[in-house]
C-alpha positions in Angstrom: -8.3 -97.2 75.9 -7.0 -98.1 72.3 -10.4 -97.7 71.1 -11.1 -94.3 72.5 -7.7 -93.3 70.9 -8.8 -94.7 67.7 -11.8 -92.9 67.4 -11.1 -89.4 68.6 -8.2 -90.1 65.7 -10.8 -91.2 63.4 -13.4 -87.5 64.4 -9.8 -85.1 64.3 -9.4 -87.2 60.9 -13.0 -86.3 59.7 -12.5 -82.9 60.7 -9.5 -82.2 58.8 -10.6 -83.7 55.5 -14.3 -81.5 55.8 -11.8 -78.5 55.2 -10.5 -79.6 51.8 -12.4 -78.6 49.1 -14.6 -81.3 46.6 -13.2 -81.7 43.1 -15.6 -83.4 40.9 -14.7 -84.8 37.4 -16.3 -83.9 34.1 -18.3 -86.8 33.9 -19.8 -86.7 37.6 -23.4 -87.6 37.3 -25.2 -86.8 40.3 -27.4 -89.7 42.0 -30.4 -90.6 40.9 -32.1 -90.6 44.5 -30.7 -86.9 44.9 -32.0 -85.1 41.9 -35.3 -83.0 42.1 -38.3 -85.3 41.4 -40.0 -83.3 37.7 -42.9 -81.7 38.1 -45.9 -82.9 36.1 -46.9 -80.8 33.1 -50.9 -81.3 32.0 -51.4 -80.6 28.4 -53.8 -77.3 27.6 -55.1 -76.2 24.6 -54.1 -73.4 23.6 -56.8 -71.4 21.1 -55.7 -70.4 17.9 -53.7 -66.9 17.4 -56.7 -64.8 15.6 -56.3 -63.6 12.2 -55.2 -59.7 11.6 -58.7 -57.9 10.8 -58.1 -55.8 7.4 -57.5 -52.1 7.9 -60.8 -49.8 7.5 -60.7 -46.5 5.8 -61.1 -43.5 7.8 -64.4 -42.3 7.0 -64.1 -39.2 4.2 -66.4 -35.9 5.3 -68.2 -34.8 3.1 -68.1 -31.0 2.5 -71.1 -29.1 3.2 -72.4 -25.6 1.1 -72.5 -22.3 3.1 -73.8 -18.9 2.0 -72.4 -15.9 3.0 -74.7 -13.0 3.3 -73.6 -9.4 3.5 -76.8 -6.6 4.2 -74.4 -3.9 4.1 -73.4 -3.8 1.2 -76.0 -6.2 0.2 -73.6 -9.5 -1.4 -73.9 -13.2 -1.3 -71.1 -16.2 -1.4 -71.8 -20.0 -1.8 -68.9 -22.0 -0.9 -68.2 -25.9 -0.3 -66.4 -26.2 3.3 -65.1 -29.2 5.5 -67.0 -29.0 9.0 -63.4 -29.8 10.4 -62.0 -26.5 8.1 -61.0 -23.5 11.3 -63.1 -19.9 11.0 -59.5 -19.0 9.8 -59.3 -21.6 6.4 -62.6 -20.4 5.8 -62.5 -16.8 5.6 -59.7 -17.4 3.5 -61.0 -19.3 0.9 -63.8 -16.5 1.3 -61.1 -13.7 0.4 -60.5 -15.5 -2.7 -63.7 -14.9 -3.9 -64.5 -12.2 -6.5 -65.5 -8.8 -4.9 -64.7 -10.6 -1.3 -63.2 -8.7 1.5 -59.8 -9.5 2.4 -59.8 -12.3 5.7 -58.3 -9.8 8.3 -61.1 -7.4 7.1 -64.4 -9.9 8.0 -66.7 -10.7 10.7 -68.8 -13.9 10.6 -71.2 -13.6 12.3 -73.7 -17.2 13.5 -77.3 -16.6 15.2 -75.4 -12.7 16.3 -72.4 -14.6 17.7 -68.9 -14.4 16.3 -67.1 -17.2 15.2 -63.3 -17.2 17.0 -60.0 -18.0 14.0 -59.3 -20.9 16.0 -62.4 -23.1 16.4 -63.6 -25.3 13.3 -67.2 -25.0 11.7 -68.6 -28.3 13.1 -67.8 -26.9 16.9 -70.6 -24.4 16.0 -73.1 -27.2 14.7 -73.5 -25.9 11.1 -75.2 -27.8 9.0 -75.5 -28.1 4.9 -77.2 -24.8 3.7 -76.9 -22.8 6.9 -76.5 -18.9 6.4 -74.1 -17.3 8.1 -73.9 -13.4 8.6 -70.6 -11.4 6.7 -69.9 -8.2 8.3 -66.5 -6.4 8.1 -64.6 -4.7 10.7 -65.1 -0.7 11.4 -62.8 1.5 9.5 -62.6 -0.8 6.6 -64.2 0.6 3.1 -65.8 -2.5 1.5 -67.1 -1.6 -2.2 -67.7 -4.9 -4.0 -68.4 -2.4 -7.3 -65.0 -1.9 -7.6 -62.0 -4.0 -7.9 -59.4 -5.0 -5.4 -55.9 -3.0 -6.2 -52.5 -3.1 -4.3 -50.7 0.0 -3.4 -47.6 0.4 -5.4 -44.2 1.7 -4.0 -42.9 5.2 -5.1 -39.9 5.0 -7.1 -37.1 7.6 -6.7 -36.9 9.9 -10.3 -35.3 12.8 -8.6 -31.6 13.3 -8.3 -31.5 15.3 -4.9 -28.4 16.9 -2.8 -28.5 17.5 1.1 -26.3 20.2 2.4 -25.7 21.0 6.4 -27.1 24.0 7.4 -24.6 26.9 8.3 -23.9 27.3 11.9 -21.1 28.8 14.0 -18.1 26.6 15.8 -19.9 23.1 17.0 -20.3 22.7 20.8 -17.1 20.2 22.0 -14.8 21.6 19.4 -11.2 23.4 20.1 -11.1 26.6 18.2 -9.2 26.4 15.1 -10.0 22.5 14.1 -11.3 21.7 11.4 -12.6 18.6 9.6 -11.8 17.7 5.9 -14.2 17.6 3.1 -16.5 14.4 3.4 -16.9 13.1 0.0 -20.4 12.3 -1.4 -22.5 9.9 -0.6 -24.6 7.7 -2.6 -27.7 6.0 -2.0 -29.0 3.3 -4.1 -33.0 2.0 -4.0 -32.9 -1.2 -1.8 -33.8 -4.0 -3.5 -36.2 -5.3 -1.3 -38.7 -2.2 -2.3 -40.7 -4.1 -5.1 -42.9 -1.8 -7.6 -46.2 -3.9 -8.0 -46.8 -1.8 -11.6 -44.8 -1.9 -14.3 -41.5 0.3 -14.5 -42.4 3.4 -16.5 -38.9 5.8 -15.4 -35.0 4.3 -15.2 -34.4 4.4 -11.1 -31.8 7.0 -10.3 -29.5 7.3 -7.2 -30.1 9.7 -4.7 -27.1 12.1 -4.2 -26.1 13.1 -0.8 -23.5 15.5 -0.7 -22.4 17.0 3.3 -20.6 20.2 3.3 -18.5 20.1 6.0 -16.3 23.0 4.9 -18.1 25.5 7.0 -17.6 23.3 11.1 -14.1 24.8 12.3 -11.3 22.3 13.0 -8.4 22.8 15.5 -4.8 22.7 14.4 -2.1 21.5 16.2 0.7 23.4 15.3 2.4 25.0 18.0 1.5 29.0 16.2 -2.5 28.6 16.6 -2.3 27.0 20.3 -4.4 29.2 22.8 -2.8 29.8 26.4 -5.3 27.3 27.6 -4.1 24.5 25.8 -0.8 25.4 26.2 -1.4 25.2 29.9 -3.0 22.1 30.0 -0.1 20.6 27.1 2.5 21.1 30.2 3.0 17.6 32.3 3.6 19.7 35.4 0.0 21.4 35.3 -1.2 18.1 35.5 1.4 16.7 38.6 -0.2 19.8 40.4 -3.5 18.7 39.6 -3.1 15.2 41.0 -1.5 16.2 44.2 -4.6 18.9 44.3 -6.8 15.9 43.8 -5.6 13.4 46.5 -5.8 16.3 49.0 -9.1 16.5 48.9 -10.4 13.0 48.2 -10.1 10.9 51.1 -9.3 7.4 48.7 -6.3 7.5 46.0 -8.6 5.3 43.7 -11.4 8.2 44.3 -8.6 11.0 43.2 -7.5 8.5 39.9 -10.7 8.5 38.4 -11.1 12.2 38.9 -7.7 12.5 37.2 -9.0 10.4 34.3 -12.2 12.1 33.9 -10.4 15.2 33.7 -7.5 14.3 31.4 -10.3 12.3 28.9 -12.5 15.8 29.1 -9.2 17.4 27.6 -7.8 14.6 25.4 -9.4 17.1 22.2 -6.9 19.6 22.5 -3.6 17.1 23.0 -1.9 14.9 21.1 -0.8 11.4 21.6 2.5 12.5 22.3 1.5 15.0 25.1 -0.9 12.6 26.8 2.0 10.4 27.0 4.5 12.9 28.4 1.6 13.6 31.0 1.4 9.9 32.1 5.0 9.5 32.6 5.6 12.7 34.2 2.6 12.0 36.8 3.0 8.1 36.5 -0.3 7.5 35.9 -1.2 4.6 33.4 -3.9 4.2 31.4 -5.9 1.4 29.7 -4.1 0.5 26.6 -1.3 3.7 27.4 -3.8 6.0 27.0 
């Protein structure tokens, strides 16, 4: 019996220490009979890292010599191109040419097909003397006899003075307004217009003068008021025309804008003062009081 005791002690005993955790000090070396065996390494040679090979010029392309042939007029231009210059480079280093057409104005023109802007010379597989055909595009006047000149811009030497034309009381106007005198109105050159010849004449300003003294203005003093804008100048004309309005629409916010749309139709023949006596005797706001 005392040794059964003993050694279910000694397994409860076991058991209890298995739960502590291991401290190891900083000089535990583990055993030699537990460490990983090293794996053998066999000795490869390695070839040698190859030398950096010397960078080799890109190849230079040599430029080739086209004519240009024109039947009609009859002309004829030699130039030195790139095969990897576009139809575009080409026409114009053409233009630059004495008695050449200008680029937009050509046609070139390979075995009666037309080279596209876009494409370069060696897509079409010409080769070093090739001919190729130089038309120019209908409408265009091509004389190489005579020489190339650029349109020059008019500039203004005249003085001159617009007037409005005469006419009875404008359309939108209350009877008896009237605008002041706009003062004159000068117009300098802009300075973008560039002459391409030399100035001959000083630039002048153009004068524009408006006579507005003949477009009839309405007054506002009480003495020249019609009966119709005295009418619509009374807030209580306008209570009776809301109430008339929101009998007969359905919606409040369909009478309001109805309202509005009348009172802005009339705002030419009030003033800021009346408009205001109108809102607050109807109690209608507007945007901004207005």
């Amino acid at each position: 019996m005392a040794d059964q005791a003993e050694l279910v002690f000694v397994r409860s005993f076991i058991k209890a220490i298995s739960t502590q955790p291991v401290h190891y000090t900083d000089d535990y070396q583990q055993p030699p009979q537990n460490s990983l065996k090293k794996v053998p390494v066999l000795p490869i040679d390695v070839p040698p890292v190859p030398q950096r090979k010397a960078e080799v010029a890109a190849p230079t392309v040599a430029s080739i010599s086209i004519t240009f042939k024109s039947l009609k007029p009859p002309q004829s231009f030699t130039l030195p191109v790139q095969p990897t210059d576009t139809i575009a480079d080409i026409k114009t280093q053409l233009a630059a040419q004495p008695r050449a057409p200008p680029a937009d104005a050509q046609r070139l023109l390979l075995k009666g097909k037309a080279l596209a802007d876009a494409k370069l010379l060696k897509e079409y597989n010409v080769k070093d003397g090739d001919t190729i055909n130089l038309m120019v595009k209908p409408g265009f006047d091509w004389d190489p006899s005579k020489s190339t000149s650029f349109p020059s811009m008019p500039s203004p030497d005249t003085t001159q003075t617009v007037l409005l034309p005469e006419s009875g009381p404008a359309s939108g106007l209350a009877a008896g307004r009237r605008h002041q005198r706009t003062p004159s109105i000068v117009l300098s050159p802009s300075p973008s217009v560039v002459s391409l010849e030399p100035e001959t004449k000083p630039q002048l300003d153009i004068n524009l003068t408006l006579d507005t003294s003949s477009i009839p203005t309405a007054s506002l003093s009480p003495a020249s008021r019609s009966s119709y804008q005295s009418t619509i100048s009374e807030p209580g004309f306008w209570d009776r025309l809301y109430s008339f309005l929101r009998t007969e629409f359905t919606n409040d916010d369909d009478a309001l804008t109805a309202f509005e749309d009348f009172l802005r139709a009339s705002k030419g023949g009030l003033t800021a003062s009346e408009i205001a006596k109108i809102r607050d005797h109807v109690g209608v706001v507007g945007m901004a009081g207005t």
